[in-house]
C-alpha atoms as one frame of an Amber mdcrd trajectory, in Angstrom:
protein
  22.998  34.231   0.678  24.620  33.304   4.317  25.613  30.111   2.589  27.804
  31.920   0.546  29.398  33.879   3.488  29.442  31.152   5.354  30.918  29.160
   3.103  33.696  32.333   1.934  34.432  32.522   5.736  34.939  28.957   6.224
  37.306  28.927   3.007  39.236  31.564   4.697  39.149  30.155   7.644  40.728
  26.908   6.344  43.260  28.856   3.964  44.636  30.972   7.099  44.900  27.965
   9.410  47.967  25.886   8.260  49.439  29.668   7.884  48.531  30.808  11.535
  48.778  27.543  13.306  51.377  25.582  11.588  53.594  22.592  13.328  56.627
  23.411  11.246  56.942  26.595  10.150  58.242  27.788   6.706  61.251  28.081
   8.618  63.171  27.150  12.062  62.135  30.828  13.571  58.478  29.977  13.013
  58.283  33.574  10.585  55.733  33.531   7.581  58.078  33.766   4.053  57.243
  35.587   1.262  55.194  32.795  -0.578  52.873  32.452   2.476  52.059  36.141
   3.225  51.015  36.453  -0.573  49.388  33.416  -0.316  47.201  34.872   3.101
  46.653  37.963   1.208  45.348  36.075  -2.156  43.098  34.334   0.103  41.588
  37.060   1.981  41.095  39.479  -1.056  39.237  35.966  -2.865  37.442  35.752
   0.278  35.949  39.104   0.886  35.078  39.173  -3.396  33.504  36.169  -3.278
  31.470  37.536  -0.591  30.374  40.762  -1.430  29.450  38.929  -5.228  30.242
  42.239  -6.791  28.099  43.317 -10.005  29.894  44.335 -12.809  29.323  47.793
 -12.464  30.978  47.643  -8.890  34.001  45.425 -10.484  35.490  49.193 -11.682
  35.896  50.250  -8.016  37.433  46.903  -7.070  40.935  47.182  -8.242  41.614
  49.880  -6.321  40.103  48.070  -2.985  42.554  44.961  -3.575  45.801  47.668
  -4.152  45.055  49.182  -0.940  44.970  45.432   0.757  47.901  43.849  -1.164
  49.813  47.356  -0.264  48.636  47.191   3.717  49.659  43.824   3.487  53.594
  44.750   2.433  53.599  46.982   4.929  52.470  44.744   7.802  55.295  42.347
   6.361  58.050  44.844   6.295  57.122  45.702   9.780  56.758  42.253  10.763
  60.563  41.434   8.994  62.034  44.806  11.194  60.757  43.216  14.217  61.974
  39.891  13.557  65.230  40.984  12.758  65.705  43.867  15.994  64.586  40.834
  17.963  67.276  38.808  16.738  69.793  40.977  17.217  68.670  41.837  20.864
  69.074  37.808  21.721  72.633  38.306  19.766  73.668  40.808  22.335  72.623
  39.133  25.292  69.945  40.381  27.692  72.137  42.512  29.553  74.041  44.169
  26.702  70.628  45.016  25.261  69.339  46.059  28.293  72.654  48.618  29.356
  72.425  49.912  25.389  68.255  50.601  25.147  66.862  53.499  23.934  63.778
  54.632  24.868  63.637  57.293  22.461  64.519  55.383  19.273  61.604  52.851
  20.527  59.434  55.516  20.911  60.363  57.278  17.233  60.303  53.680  15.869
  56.730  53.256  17.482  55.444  56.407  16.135  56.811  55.771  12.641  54.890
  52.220  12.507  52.071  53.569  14.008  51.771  56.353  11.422  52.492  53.904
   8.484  49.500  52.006   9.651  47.633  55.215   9.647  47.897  55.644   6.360
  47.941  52.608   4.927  44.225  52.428   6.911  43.314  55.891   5.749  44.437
  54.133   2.377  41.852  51.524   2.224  39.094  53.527   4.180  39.425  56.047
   0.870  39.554  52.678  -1.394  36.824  51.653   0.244  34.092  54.880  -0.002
  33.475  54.670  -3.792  32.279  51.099  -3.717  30.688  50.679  -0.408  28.455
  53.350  -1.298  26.965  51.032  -4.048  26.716  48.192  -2.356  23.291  46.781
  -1.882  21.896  46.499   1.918  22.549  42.469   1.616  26.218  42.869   0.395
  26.757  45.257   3.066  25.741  43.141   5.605  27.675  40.334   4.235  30.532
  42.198   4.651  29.758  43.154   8.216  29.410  39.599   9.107  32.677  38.127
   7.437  34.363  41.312   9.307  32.733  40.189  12.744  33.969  36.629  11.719
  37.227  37.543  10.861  37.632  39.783  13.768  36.934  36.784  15.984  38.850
  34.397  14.254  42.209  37.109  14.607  41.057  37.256  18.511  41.345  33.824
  18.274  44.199  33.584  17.213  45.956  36.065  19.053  45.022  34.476  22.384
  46.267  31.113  21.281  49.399  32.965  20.435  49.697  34.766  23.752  48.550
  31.307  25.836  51.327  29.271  24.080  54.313  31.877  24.155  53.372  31.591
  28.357  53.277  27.800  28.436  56.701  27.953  26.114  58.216  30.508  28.843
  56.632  28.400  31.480  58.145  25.226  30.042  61.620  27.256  29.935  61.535
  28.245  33.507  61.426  24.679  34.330
């Protein structure tokens, strides 16, 4: 049974990797496109089914569990493409233009409105969620606490790669 997590979590593991970690990004920005955030979401809902090896009378509560993913994961990519795109018009206006023109109180109403969006979209998947975890046997549930302690780690991972190359890029700038 841990081969088959093992195995799902490897699978993701290699499926996420040219997305996170890629050389030459889909394009010159180094943002994800369309095709590639569907493709990490098709991945990661295969994943986490092929893990939990659902029996067919969990399969009914399923559909619902992969909307509430696939939806989350629009979300994070709208927020992701607002970002992008207030970041590139920032280094448009020049630091000090942007800078003289800030306002903390859009950021702020801008924060709260993403933050709240991710509140629901988590509430979302929490209430997806309840039906079919509560038939889940004691071995599928701890298959799915493992791949979520591995995938946990593997996003913690990633993040601090992310974090220790933007400084060596803004080290290598400074020089």
């Amino acid at each position: 049974m841990w081969k088959v997590v093992v195995a799902g979590a490897t699978g993701l593991f290699v499926a996420v990797a040219p997305l996170a970690h890629a050389q030459a990004p889909s394009n010159e920005q180094g943002q994800l496109n369309a095709t590639d955030w569907a493709t990490l979401t098709d991945a990661r809902i295969h994943i986490v089914k092929a893990a939990l090896q659902l029996r067919p009378d969990q399969e009914t509560y399923w559909p619902a569990v992969e909307h509430a993913i696939r939806s989350r994961a629009e979300h994070r990519q709208a927020r992701v493409a607002s970002a992008e795109k207030r970041i590139d018009e920032m280094r448009n206006r020049g630091l000090i233009e942007t800078f003289r023109n800030r306002d903390p109180v859009d950021f702020l109403n801008r924060r709260a409105d993403a933050l709240a969006q991710r509140a629901a979209d988590l509430k979302k998947l929490a209430d997806a969620w309840q039906p079919l975890y509560q038939t889940l046997s004691p071995d599928q549930k701890r298959r799915m606490a493992l791949l979520t302690v591995l995938v946990l780690r593997e996003a913690s991972n990633a993040m601090q790669q992310r974090s220790q190359s933007e400084d060596q890029d803004e080290g290598d700038a400074a020089e």
